[in-house]
C-alpha positions as CSV (number, residue, x, y, z in Angstrom):
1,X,-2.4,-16.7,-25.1
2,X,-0.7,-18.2,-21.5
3,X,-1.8,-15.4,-19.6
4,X,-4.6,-13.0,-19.1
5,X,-4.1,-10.2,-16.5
6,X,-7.1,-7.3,-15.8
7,X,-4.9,-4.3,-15.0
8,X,-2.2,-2.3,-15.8
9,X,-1.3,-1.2,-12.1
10,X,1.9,-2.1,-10.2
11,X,1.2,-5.7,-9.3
12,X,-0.4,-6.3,-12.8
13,X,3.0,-5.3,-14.7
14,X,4.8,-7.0,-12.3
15,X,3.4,-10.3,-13.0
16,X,3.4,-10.1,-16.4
17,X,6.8,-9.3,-16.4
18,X,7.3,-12.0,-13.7
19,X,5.5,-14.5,-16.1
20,X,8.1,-13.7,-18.7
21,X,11.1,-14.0,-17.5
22,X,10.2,-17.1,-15.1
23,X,8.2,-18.9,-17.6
24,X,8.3,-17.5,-21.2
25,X,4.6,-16.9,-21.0
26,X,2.7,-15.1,-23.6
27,X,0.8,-12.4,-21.8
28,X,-1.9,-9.8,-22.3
29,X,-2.8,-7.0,-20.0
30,X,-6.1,-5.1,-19.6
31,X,-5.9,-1.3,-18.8
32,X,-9.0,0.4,-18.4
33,X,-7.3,4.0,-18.4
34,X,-5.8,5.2,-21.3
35,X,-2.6,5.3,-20.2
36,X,-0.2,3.9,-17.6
37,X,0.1,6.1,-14.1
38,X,-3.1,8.5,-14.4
39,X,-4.8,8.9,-12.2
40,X,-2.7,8.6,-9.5
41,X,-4.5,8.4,-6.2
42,X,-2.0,7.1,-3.6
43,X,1.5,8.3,-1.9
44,X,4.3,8.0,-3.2
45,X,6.2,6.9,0.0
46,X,8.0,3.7,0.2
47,X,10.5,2.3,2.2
48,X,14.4,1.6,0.8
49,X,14.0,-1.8,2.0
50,X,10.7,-2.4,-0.4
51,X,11.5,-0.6,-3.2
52,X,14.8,-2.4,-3.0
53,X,12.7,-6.0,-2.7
54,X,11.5,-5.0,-6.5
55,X,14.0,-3.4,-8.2
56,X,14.2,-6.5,-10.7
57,X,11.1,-4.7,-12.2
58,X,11.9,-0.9,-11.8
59,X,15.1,0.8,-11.6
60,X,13.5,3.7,-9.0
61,X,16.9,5.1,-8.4
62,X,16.6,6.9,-12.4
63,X,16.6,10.0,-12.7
64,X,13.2,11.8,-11.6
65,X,11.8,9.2,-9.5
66,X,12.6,9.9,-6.4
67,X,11.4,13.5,-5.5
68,X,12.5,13.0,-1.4
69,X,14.6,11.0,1.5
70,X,12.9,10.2,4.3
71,X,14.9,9.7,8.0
72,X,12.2,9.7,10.9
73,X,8.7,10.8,11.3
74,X,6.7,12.3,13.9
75,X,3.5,10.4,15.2
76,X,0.8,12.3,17.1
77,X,-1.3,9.7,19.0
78,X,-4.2,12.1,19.9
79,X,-2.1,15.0,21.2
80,X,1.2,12.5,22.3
81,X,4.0,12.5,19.8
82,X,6.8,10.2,19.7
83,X,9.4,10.5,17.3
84,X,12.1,8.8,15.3
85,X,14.8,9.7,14.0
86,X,17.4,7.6,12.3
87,X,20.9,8.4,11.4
88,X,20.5,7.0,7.6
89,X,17.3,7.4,4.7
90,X,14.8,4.7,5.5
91,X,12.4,5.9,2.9
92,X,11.5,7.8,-0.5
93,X,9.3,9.7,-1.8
94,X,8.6,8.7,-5.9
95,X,7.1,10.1,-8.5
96,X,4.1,7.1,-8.5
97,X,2.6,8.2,-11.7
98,X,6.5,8.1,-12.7
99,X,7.2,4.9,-11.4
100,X,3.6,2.7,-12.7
101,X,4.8,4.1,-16.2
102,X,8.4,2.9,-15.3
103,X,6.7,-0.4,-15.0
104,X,4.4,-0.7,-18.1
105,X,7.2,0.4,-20.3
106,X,9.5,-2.8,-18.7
107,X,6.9,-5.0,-19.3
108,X,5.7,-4.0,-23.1
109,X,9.8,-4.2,-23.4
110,X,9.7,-7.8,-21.8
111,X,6.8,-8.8,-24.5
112,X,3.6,-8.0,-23.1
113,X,0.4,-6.9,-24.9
114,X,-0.3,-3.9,-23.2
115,X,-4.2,-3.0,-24.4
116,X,-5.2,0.6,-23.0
117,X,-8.4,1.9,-22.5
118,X,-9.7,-2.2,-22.3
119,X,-11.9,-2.3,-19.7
120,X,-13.1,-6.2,-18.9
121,X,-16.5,-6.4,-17.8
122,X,-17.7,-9.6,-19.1
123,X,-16.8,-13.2,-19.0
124,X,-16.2,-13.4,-22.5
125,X,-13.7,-11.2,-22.7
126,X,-10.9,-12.8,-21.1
127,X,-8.3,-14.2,-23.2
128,X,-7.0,-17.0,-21.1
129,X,-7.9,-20.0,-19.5
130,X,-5.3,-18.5,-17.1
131,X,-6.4,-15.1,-15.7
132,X,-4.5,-12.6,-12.7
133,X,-7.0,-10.4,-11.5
134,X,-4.9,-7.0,-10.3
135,X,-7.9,-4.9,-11.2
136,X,-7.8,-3.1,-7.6
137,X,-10.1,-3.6,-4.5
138,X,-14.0,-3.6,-7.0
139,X,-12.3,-6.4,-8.6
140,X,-14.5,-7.5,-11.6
141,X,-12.5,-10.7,-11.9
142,X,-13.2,-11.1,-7.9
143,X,-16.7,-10.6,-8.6
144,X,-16.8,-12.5,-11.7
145,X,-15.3,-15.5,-10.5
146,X,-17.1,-15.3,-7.2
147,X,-14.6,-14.7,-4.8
148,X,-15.0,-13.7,-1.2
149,X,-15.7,-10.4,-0.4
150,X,-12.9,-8.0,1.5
151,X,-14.6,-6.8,4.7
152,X,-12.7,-3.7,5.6
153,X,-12.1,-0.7,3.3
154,X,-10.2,2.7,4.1
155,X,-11.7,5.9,2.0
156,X,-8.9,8.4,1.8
157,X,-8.4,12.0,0.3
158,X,-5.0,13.5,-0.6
159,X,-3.5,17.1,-2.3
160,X,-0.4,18.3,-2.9
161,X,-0.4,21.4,-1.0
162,X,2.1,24.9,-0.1
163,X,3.6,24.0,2.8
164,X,7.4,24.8,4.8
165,X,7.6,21.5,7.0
166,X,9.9,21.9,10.2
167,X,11.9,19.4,9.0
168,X,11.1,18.4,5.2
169,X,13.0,15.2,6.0
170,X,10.4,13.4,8.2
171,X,6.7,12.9,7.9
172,X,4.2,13.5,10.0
173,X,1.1,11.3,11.5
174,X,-1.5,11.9,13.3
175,X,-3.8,9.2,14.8
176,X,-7.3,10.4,16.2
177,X,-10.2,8.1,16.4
178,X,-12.6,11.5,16.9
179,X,-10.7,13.1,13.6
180,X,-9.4,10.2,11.7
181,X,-11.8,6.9,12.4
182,X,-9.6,3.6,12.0
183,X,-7.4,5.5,10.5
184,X,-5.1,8.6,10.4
185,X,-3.7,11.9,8.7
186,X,-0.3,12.4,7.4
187,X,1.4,15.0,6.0
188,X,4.4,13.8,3.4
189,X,6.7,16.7,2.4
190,X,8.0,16.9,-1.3
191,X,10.5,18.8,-0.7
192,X,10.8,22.3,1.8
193,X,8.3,24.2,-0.1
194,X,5.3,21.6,-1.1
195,X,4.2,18.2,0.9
196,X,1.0,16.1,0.6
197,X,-1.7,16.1,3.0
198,X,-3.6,13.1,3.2
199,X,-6.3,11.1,5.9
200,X,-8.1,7.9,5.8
201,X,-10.8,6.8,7.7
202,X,-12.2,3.3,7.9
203,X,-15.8,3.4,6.1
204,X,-19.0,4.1,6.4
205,X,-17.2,7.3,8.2
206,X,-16.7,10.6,6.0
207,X,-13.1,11.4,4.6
208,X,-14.2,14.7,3.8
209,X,-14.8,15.6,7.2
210,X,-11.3,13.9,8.3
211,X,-9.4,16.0,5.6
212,X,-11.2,19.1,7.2
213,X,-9.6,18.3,10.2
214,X,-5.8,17.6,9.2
215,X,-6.2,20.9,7.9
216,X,-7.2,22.6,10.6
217,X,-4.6,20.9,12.8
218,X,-1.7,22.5,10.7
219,X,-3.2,25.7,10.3
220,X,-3.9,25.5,6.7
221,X,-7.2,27.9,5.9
222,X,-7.4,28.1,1.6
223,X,-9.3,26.0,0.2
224,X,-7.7,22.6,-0.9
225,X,-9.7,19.9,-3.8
226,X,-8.2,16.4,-2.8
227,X,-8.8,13.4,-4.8
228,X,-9.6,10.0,-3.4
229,X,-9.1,6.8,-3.0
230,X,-10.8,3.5,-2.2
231,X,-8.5,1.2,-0.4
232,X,-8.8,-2.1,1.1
233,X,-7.1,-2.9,4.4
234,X,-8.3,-6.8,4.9
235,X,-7.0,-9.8,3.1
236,X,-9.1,-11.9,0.6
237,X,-10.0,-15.1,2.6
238,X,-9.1,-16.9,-0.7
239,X,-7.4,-15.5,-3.8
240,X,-7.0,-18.5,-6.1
241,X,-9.4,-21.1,-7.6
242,X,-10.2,-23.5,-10.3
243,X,-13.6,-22.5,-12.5
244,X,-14.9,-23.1,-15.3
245,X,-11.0,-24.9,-16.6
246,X,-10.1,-21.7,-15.5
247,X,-7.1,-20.7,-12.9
248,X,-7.8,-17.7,-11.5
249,X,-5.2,-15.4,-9.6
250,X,-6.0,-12.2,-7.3
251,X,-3.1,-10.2,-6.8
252,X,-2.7,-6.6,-4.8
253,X,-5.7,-4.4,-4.1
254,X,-7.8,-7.3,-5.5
255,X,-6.3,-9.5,-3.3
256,X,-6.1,-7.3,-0.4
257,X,-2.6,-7.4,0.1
258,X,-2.0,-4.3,1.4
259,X,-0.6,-2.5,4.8
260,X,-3.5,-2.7,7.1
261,X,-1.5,0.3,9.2
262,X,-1.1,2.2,6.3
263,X,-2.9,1.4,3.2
264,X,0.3,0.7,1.5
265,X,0.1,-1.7,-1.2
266,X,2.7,-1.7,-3.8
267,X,5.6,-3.2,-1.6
268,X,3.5,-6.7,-0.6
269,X,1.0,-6.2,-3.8
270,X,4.3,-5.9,-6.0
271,X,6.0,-8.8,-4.4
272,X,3.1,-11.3,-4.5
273,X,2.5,-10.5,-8.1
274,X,5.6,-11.8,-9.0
275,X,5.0,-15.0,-7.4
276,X,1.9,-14.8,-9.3
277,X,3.6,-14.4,-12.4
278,X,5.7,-17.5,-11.9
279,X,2.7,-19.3,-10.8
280,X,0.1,-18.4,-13.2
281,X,-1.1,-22.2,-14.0
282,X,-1.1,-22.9,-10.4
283,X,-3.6,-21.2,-8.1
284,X,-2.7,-23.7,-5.2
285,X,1.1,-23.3,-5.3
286,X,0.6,-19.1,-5.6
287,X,-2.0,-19.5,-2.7
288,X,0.8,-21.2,-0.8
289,X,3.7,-19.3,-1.4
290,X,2.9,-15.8,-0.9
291,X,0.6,-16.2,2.3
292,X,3.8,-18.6,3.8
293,X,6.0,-15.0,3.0
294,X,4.2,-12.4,3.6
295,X,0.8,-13.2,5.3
296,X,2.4,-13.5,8.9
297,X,3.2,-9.6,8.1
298,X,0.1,-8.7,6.8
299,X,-1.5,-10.4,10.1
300,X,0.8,-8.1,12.1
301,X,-0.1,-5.0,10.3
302,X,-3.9,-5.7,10.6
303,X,-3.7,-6.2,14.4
304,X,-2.3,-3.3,15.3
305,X,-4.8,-1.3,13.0
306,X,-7.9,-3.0,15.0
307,X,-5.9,-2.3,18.4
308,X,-5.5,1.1,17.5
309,X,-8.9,1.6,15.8
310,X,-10.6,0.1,19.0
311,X,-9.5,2.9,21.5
312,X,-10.8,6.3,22.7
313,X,-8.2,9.6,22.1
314,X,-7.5,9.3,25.3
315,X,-6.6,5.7,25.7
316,X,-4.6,6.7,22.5
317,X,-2.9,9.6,24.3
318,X,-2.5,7.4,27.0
319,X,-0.8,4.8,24.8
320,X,1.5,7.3,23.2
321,X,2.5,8.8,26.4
322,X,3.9,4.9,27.9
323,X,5.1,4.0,24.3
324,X,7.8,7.1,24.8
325,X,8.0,6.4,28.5
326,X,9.1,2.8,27.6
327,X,11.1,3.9,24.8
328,X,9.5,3.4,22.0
329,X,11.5,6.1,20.5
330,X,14.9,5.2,20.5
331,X,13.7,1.5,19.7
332,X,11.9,1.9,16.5
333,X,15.0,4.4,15.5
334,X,17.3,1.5,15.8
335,X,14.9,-1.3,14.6
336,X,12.1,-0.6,13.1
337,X,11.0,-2.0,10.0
338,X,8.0,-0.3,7.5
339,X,7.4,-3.2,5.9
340,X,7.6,-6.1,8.2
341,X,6.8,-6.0,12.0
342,X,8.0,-9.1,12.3
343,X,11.4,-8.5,11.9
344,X,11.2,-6.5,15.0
345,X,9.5,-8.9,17.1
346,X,11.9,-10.3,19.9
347,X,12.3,-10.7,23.9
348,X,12.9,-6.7,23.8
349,X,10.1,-5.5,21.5
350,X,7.9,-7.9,23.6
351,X,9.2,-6.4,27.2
352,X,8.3,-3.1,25.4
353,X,4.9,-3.7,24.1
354,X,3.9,-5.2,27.9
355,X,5.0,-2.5,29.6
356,X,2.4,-0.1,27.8
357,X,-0.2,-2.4,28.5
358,X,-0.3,-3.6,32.0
């Protein structure tokens, strides 16, 4: 066997189809669940621009996949909104469970050995002397192999609950360091009749408490079961070595390669995986490659979550109230970017960001 990979998630699929295609590999994948997709513990929302970065590996404009269009959002910093609006979709709602089964079923159809309800928990059980960890943020392979640890984690809850949005085209945020620590609450409508309400706060604080409060700020008073979700929002130090004549690759959650602002993973997990896939045999080269593309991005996003995460409510209100004062609004409308801040970086955006802080 060329290739061992621990998990069956996004970026685990996506390198094994990536090793594939790019290098003929024979690969096995590990799935600890019984299936692909269940349980599905994170949104669904994604921007055009990523999912369109990884269509290669799943066609998300088939039928049933994407459930709603997103053009602008509303953000809430501590009682000051600012919002955007733009004049096409910028993002989509999918079907996640939909779309991870999308992407097992491409790559058992490329030639992978797809082995459900596998769960690797010992050294002797990898089948490879070349191994991609994408076994999520309590990596075994991480822990196995003796990686470094990720030092920041986000605890989040999220149901799908009744709700008629003002506008069931936009999503709402709301960033509170009192109701939301590190973190924030969003609301993600489905369509005009259901949405999903979710928070995050950075741990040790309590989630539970946090979803209380998203609650109470839309007026919602049944009671609501979320389910939850561990995610990390800091970058492996390392995610590659050379043990034991083994090459070992960390790839999405297990790497850490996720939106620091967001907790959104797929997009930068899904695109690192493939240069995993092509680089399986080569833990220095897939070290290289995917922090030289997409590590000055993840920097960017983990910035503004410790700016953010370091102020009061009202320093936040304060911030919110100069960042649409500045025009914040009508800049992030006509250049904003999900996925990569720096894209938006320039003399204007740097004019901007000055004037709310001095």
């Amino acid at each position: 066997m060329d290739l061992h990979i621990v998990g069956g998630g996004p970026s685990g699929m996506i390198s094994a189809i990536s090793a594939i295609r790019k290098r003929n590999a024979s690969v096995a994948v590990s799935e600890e669940h019984s299936v692909s997709g269940i349980p599905t513990n994170c949104s669904g929302l994604f921007s055009i621009n990523g999912l369109e970065s990884l269509k290669q590996f799943a066609d998300y404009q088939r039928k049933g996949i994407i459930l709603n269009k997103m053009n602008g959002a509303s953000i809430d910093f501590a009682g000051e909104k600012i919002r955007i609006e733009t004049k096409k979709d910028i993002a989509y709602v999918c079907d996640r469970s939909g779309l991870d089964r999308m992407l097992a079923a491409n790559a058992e159809k490329e030639g992978a050995n797809v082995k459900y309800g596998k769960r690797i928990s010992s050294a002797e059980a990898f089948e490879s002397k070349n191994i991609i960890g994408a076994d999520g943020p309590n990596s075994f392979v991480a822990s196995n192999f003796g990686f470094p640890r990720i030092k920041k984690f986000v605890n989040t809850l999220q149901a799908h609950v009744a709700y008629q949005s003002e506008d069931a085209h936009k999503v709402e945020l709301f960033i509170s360091n009192s109701k939301f620590p590190g973190f924030f609450g969003w609301v993600i409508p489905h369509n005009e009749e259901e949405a999903e309400f979710g928070c995050g706060v950075v741990l040790p604080h309590n989630a539970k408490k946090a979803f209380g409060e998203l609650l109470k700020i839309k007026g919602i008073r049944k009671t609501v079961v979320p389910s939850g979700a561990v995610i990390p929002i800091a970058v492996r130090s390392k995610t590659t070595l050379n043990k034991n004549n083994k090459n070992v690759l960390l790839v999405g959650d297990a790497a850490g390669q996720v939106k620091a602002t967001t907790g959104g993973g797929v997009i930068f997990g899904g695109n690192c995986a493939r240069i995993a896939g092509e680089n399986f045999d080569s833990p220095h080269s897939y070290e290289v490659k995917w922090r030289a593309k997409f590590g000055m991005d993840l920097l960017l996003h983990s910035q503004v979550q410790r700016y953010l995460h370091g102020k009061t409510d009202g320093e936040l209100a304060k911030f919110g109230r100069k960042m649409r004062e500045a025009g914040i609004e009508r800049y992030l409308s006509e250049r904003g970017h999900m996925d990569k801040p720096s894209k938006m970086i320039g003399i204007d955006a740097i004019r901007l960001l000055l004037s709310t802080i001095i």
